[in-house]
Backbone bond lengths (Angstrom), bond angles and torsions (degrees), N, CA, C in turn:
res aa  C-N    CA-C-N  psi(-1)  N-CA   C-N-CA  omega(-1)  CA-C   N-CA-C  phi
1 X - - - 1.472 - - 1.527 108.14 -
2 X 1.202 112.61 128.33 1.618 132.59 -153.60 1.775 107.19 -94.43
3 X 1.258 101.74 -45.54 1.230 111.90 -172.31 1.350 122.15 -107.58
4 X 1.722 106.49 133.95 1.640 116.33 -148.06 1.637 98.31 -49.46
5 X 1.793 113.61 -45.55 1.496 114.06 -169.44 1.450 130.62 -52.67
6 X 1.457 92.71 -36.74 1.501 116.21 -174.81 1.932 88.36 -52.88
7 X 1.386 123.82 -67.89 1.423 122.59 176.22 1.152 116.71 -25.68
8 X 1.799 91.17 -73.44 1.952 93.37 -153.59 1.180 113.30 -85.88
9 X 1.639 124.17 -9.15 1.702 102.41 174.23 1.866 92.84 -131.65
10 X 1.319 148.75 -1.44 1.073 114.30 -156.45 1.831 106.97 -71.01
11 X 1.718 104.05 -37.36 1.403 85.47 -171.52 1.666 98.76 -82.33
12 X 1.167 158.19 20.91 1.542 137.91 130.01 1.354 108.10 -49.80
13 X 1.403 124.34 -41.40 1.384 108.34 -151.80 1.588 83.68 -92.01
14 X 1.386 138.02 -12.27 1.521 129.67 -163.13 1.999 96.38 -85.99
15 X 1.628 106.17 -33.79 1.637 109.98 162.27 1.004 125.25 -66.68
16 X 1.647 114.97 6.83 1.725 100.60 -163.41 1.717 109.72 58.66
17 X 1.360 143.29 45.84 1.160 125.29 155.59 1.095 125.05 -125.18
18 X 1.240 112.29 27.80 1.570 125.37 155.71 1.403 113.60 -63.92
19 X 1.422 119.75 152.47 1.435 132.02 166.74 1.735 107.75 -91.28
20 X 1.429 119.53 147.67 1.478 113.36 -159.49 1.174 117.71 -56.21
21 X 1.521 110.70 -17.39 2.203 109.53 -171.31 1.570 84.95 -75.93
22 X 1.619 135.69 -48.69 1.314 113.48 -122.69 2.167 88.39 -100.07
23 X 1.470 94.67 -17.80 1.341 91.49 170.66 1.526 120.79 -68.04
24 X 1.471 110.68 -30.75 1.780 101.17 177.95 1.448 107.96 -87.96
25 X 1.227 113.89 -35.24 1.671 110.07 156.42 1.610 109.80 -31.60
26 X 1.080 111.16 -61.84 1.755 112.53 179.19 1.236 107.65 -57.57
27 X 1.237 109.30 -66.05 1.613 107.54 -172.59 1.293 111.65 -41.61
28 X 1.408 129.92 -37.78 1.493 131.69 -166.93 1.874 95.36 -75.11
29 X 1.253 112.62 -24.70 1.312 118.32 -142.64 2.252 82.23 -82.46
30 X 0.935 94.47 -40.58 1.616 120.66 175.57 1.466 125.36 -39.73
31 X 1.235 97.78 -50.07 1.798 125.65 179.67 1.561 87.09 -66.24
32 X 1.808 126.62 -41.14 1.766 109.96 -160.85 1.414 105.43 -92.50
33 X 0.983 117.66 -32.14 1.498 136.57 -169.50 1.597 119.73 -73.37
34 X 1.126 130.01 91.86 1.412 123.50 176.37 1.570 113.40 -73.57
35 X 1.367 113.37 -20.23 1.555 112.09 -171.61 1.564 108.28 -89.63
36 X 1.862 116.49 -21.49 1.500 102.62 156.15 1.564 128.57 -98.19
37 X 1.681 98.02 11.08 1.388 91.31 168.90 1.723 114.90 -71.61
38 X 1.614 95.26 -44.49 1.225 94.24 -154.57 1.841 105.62 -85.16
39 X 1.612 116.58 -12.72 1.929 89.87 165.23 1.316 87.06 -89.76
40 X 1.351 162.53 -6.43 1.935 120.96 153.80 1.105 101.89 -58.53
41 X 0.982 143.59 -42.02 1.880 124.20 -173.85 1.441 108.33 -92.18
42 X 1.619 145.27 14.51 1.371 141.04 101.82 1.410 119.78 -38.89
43 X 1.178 124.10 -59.48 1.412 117.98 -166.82 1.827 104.08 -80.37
44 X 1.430 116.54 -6.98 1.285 111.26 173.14 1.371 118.88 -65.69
45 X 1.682 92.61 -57.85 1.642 129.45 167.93 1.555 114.84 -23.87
46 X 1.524 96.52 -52.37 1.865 113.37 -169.90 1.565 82.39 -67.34
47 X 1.176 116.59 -91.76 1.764 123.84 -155.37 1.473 96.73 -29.59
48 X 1.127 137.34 -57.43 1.490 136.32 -170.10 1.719 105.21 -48.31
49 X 1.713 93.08 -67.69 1.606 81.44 178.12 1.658 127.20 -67.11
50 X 1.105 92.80 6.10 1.726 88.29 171.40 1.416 126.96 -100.11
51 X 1.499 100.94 -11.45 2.343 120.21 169.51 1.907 89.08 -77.31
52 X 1.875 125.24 4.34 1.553 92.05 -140.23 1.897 74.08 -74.25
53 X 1.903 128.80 -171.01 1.198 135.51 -177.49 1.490 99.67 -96.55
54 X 1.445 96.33 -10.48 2.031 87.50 167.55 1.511 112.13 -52.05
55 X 1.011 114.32 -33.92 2.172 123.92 -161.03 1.696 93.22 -79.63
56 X 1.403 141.21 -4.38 1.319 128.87 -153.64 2.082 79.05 -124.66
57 X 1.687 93.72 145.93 1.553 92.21 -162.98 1.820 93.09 -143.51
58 X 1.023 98.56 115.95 1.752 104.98 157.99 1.058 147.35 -22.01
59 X 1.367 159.74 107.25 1.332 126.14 173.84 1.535 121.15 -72.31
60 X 1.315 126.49 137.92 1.049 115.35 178.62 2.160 116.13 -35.06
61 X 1.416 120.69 145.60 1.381 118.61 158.11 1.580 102.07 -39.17
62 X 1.306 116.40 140.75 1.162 112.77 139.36 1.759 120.03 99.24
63 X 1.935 116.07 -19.69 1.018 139.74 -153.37 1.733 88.95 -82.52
64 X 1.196 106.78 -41.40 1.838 88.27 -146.50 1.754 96.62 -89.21
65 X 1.735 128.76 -13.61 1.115 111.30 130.92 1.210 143.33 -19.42
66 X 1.329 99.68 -64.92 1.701 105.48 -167.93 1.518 102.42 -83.78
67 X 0.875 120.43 -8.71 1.180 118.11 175.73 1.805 116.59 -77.65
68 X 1.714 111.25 -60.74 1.250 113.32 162.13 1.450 119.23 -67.25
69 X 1.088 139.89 13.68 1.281 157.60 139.71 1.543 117.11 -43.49
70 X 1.445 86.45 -76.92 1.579 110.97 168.84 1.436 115.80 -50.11
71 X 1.538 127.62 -33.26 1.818 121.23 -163.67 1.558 80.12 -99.07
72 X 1.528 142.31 -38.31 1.362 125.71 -171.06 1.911 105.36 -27.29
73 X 1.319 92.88 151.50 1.597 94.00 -174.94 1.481 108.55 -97.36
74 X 0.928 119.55 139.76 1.745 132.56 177.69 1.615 105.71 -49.13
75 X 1.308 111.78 155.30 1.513 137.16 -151.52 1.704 95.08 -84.15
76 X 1.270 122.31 112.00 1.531 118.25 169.50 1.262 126.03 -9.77
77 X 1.838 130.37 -56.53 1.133 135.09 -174.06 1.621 108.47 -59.22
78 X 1.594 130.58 -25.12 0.982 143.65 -149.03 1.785 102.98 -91.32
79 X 1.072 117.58 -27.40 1.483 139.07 -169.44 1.494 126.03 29.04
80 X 1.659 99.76 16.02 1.270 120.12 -171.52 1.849 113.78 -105.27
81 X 0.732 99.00 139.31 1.929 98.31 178.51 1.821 114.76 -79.59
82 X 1.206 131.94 99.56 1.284 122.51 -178.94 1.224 121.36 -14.16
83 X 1.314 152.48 130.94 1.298 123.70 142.99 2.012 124.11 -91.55
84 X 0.929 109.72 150.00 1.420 113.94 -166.04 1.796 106.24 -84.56
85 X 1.257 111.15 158.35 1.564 90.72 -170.88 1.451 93.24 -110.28
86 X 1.410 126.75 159.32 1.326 143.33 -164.07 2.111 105.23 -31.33
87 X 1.440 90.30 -79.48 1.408 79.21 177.33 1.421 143.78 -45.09
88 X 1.350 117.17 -27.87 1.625 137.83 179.74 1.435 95.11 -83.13
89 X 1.469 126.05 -50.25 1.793 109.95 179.48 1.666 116.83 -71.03
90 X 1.187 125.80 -24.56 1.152 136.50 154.04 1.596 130.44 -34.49
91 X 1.590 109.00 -47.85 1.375 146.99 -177.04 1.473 91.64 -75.47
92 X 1.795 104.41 -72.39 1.655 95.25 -162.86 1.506 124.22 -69.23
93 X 1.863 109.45 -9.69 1.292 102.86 170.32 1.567 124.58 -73.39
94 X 1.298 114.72 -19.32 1.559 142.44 -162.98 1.802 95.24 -78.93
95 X 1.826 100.31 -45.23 1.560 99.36 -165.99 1.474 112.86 -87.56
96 X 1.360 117.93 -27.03 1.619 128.14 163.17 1.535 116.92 -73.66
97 X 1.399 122.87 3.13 1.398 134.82 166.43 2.033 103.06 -82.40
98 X 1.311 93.93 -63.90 1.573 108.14 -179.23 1.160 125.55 -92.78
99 X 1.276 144.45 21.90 1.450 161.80 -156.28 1.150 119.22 36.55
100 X 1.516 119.69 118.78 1.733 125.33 -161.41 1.755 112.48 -85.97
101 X 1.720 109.02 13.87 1.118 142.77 149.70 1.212 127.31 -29.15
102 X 1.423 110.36 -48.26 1.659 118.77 -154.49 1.581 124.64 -134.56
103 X 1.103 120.22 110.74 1.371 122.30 -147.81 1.831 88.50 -74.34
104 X 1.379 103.41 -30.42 1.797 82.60 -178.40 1.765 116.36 -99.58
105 X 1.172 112.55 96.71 1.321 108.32 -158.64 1.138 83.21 -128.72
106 X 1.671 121.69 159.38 1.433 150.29 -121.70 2.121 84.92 -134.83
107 X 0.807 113.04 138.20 1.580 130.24 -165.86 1.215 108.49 -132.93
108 X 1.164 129.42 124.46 1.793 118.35 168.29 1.277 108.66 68.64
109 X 1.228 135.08 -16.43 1.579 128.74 157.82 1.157 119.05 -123.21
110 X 1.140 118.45 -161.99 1.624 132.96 -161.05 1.631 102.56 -107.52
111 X 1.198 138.17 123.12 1.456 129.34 163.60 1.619 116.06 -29.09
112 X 0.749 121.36 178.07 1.608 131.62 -172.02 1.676 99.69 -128.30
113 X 0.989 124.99 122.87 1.580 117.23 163.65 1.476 116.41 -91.14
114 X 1.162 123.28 135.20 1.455 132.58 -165.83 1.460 116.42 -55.71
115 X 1.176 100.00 140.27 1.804 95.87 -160.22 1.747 95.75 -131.49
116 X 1.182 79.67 134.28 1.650 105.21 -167.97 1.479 112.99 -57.55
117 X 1.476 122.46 98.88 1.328 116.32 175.22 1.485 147.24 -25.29
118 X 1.464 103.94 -34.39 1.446 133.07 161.10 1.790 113.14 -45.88
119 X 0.936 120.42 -40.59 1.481 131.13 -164.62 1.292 97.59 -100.13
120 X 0.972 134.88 -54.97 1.464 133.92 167.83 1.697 105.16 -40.20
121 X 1.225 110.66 -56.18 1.732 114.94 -164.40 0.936 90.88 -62.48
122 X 1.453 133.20 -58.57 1.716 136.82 -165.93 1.381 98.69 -56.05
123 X 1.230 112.23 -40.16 2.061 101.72 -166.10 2.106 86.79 -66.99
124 X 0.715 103.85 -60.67 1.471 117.77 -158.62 1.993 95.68 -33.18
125 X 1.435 92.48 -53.85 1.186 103.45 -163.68 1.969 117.60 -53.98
126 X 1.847 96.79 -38.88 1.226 114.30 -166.10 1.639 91.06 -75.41
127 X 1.361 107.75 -49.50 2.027 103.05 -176.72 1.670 101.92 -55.96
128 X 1.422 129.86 -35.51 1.512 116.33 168.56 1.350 118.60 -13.99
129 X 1.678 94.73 -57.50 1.706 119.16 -141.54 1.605 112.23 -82.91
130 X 1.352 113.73 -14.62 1.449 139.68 -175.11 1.568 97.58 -93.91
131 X 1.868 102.60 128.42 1.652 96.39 178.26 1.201 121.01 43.84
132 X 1.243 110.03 -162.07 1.650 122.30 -157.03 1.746 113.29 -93.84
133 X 1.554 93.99 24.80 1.862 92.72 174.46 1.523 145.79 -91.89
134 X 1.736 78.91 3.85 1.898 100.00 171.35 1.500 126.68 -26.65
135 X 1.616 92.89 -57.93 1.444 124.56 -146.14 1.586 117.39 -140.99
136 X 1.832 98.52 116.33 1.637 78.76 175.18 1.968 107.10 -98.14
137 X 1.450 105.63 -42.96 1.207 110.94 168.32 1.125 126.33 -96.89
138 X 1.517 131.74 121.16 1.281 120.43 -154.17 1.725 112.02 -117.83
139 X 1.434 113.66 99.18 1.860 107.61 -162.97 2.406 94.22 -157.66
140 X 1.005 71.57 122.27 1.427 92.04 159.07 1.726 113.56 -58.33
141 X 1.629 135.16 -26.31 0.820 95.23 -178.90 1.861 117.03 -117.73
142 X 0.772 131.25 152.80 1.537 152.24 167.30 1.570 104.43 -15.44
143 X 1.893 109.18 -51.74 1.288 104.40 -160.44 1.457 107.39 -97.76
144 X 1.649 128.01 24.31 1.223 139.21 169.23 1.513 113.12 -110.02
145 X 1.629 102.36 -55.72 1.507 93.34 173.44 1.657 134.87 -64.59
146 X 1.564 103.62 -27.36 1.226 122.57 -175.38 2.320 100.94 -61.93
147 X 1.049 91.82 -73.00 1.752 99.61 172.67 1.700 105.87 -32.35
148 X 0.984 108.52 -52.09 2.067 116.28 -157.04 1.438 95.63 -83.64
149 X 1.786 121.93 -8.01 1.520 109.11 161.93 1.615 122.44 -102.72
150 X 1.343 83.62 -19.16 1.816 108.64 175.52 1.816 99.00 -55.19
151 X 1.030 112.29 -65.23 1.706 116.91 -169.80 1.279 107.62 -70.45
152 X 1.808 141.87 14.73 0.878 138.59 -167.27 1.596 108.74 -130.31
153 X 2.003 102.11 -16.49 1.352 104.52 -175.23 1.349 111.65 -130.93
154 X 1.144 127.95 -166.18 1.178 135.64 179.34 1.872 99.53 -118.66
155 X 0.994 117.08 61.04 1.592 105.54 161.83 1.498 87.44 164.70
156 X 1.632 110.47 177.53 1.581 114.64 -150.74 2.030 87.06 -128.91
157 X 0.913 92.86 -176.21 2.290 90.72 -162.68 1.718 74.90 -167.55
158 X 1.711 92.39 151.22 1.606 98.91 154.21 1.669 112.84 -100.08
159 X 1.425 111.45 158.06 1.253 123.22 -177.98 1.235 102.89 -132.24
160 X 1.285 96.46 118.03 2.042 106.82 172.72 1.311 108.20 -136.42
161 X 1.530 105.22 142.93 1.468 105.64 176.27 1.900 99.01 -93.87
162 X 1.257 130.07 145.48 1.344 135.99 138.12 1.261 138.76 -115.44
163 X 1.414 107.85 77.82 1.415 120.31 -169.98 0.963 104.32 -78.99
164 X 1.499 134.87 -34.67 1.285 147.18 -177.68 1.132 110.63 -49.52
165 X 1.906 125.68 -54.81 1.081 138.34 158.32 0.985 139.95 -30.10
166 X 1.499 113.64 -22.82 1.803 139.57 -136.58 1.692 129.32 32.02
167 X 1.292 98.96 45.18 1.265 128.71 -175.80 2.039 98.88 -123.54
168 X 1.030 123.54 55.68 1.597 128.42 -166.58 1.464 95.83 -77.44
169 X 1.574 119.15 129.44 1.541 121.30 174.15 1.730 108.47 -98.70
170 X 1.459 100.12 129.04 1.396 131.75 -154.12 1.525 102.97 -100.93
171 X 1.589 128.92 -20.34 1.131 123.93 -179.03 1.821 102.70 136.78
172 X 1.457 108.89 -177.77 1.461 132.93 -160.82 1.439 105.91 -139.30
173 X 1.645 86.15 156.87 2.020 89.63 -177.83 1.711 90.11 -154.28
174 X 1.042 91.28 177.01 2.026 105.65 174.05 1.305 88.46 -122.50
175 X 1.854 107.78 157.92 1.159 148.20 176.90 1.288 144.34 -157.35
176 X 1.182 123.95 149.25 1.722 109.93 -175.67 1.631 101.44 -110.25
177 X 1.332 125.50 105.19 1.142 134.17 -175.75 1.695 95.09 -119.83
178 X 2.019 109.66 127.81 1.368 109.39 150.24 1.123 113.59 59.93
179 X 1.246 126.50 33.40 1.350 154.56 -174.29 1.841 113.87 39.74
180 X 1.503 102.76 48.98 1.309 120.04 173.65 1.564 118.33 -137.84
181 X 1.136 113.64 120.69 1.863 111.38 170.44 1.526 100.56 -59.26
182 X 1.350 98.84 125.06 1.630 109.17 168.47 1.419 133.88 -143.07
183 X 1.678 116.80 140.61 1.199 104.93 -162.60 1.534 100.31 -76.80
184 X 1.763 104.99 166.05 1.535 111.63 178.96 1.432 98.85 -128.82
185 X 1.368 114.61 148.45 1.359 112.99 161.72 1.408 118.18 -130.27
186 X 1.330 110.61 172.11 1.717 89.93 -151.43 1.640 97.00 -135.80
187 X 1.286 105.83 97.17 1.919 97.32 168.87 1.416 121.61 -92.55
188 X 1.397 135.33 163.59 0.955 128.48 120.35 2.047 150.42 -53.13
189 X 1.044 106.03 161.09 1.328 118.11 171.13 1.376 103.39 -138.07
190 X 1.468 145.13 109.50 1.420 124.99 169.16 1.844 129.10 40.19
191 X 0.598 108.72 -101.64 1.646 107.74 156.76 1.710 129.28 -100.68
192 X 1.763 97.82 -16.65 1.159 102.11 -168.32 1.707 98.01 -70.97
193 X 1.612 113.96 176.44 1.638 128.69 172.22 1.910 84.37 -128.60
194 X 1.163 104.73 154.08 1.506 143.35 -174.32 1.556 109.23 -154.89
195 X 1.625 96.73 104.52 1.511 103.70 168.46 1.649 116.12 -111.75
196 X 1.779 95.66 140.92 1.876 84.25 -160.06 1.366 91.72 -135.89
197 X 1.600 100.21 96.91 1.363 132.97 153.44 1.713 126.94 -9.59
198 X 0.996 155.85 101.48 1.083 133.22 136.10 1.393 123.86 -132.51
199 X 1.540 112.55 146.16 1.465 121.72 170.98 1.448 115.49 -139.94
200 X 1.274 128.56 173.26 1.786 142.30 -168.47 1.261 85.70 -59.24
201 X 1.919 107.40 148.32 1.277 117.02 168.83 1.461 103.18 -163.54
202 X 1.495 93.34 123.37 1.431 104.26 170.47 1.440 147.71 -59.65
203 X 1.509 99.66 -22.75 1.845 135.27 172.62 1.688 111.18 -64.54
204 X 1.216 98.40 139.45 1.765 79.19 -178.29 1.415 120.29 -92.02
205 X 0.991 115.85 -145.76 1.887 113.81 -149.18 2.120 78.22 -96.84
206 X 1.726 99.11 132.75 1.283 131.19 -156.93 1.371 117.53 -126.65
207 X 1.409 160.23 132.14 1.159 146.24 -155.82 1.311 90.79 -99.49
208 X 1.395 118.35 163.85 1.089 115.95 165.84 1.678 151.18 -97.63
209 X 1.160 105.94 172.09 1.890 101.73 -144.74 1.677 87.00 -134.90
210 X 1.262 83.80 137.31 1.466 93.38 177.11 1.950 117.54 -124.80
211 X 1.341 114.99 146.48 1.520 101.05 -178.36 1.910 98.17 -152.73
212 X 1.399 119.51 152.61 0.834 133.56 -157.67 1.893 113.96 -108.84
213 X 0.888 84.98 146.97 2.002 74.30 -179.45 1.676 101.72 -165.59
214 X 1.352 103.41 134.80 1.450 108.43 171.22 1.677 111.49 45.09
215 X 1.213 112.96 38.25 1.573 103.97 177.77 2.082 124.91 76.81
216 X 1.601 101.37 7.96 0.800 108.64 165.19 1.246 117.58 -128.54
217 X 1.718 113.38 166.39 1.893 105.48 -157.38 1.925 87.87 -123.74
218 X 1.330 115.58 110.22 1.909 109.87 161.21 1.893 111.70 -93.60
219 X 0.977 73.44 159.95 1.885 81.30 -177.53 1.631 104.41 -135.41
220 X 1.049 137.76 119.56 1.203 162.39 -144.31 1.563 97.67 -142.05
221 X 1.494 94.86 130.43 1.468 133.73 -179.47 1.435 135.86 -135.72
222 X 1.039 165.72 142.98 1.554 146.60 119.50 1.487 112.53 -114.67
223 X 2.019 89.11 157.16 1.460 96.91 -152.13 1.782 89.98 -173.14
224 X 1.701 106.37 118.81 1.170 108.83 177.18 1.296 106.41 70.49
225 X 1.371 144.65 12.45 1.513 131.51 -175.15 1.134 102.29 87.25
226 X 1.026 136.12 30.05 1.650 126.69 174.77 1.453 108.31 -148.47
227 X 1.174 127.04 134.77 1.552 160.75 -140.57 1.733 102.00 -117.53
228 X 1.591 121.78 83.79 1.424 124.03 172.95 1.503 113.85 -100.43
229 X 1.254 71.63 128.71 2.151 88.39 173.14 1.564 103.05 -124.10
230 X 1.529 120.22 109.93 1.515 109.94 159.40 1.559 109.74 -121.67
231 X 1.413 94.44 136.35 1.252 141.45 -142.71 1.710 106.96 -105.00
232 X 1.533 133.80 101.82 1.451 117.53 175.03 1.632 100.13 -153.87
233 X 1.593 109.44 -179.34 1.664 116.85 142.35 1.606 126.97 -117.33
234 X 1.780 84.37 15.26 1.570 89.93 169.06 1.670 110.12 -75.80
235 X 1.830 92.95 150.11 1.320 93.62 179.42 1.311 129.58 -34.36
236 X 1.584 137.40 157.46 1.202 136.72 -174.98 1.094 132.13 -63.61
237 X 1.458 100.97 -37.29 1.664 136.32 171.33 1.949 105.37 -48.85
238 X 1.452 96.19 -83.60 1.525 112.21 158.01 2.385 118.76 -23.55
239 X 1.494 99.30 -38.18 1.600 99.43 -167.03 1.494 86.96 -77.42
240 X 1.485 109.59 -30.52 1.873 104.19 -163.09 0.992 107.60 -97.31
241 X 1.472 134.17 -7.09 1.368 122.65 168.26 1.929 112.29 -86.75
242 X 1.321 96.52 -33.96 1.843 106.95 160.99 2.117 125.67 -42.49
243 X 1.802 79.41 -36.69 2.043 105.61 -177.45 1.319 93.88 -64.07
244 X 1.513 113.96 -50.00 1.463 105.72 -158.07 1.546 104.64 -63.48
245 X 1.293 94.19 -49.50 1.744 97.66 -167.56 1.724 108.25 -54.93
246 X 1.477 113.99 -30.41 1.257 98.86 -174.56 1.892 112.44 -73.57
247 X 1.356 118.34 -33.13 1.126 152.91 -163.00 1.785 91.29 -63.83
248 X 1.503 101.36 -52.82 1.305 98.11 -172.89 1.971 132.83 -85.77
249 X 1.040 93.62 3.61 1.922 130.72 159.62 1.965 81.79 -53.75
């Protein structure tokens, strides 16, 4: 890595621990720089593939039996303490390290601590905005983009254009958000971009909540089984009058 920034601030600013001047300083610094665009979208890349459910590992059927099997204590008359044979003490030191509790327990790596969906959407949203990652299909209307995300996912989304509104839909992309593939859709506001999140959700239909980060405003919803995040730095006013319209589909 060539360039001093790429060092001394990209991974602060990739933690969020920039303070707001030195983060848009970066960000601006971002737009010139092709060599820190592209390791933030390596180090994006990594974190993604590391939420993927490949990294989460089973216990074998049947293990944590034989295992508490094995620590049961020997029969009074016996006055002897079991001993365990290499492989089974091996096992039970591994499973009394990580709690022999939980059939889905993490092997060869480190647990993951749960990471706040919000930050994920926002990263997702800001890598949009860099290069050519806006947009994978690019069509104004509803009954093109809607199909070309349909054959890509497992569940169905509405697609509306509101140009009328001044909310005009610009096109769709795929994503791995929060350890879910999700479709995006992509409006305008004037200059602003608005990307509006959705994926499967088990929670039921939720009013919506809004939270702020780095100068941008998401608004979070569910409704019908489906999980909305829209995503902008258009005014706030503008994101919630956009909610309604989608809300009202």
């Amino acid at each position: 890595m060539s360039c001093p920034e790429t060092r001394d601030r990209l991974h602060a600013y990739f933690d969020d621990e920039l303070d707001a001047e030195r983060r848009a300083t970066f960000e601006e610094h971002l737009r010139l720089c092709p060599e820190c665009t592209r390791e933030l979208e390596t180090q994006q890349t990594l974190r993604a593939g590391l939420r993927e459910p490949s990294f989460r590992h089973t216990a074998p059927v049947g293990l944590e039996e034989r295992i508490r099997s094995a620590l049961r204590p020997a029969a009074p008359a016996a006055r002897l303490r079991p001993r365990l044979p290499p492989a089974l003490a091996a096992a039970a030191a591994l499973l009394i390290g990580v709690g022999i509790g939980s059939v889905g327990t993490y092997y060869g790596a480190p647990r993951l601590a749960a990471v706040d969906p919000s930050r994920d959407v926002l990263d997702s949203h800001v890598r949009s905005l860099l290069g050519d990652n806006l947009i994978d299909i690019k069509s104004s209307d509803g009954h093109t983009v809607k199909p070309w995300l349909a054959s890509r996912l497992d569940f169905s989304l509405p697609v509306q254009d509101f140009a009328e509104q001044g909310f005009p839909l610009r096109g769709g992309r795929l994503d791995f958000v929060d350890r879910h593939t999700a479709a995006v859709l992509v409006y305008d506001r004037g200059k602003h971009h608005i990307n509006l999140f959705v994926w499967p959700s088990d929670d039921g239909d939720s009013e919506v909540r809004k939270v702020s980060r780095r100068g941008y405003t998401l608004l979070h919803w569910t409704r019908g089984g489906l999980s909305f995040w829209a995503a902008s730095d258009v005014n706030a006013d503008d994101l919630w009058a956009f909610v309604r319209l989608v809300q009202a589909e």
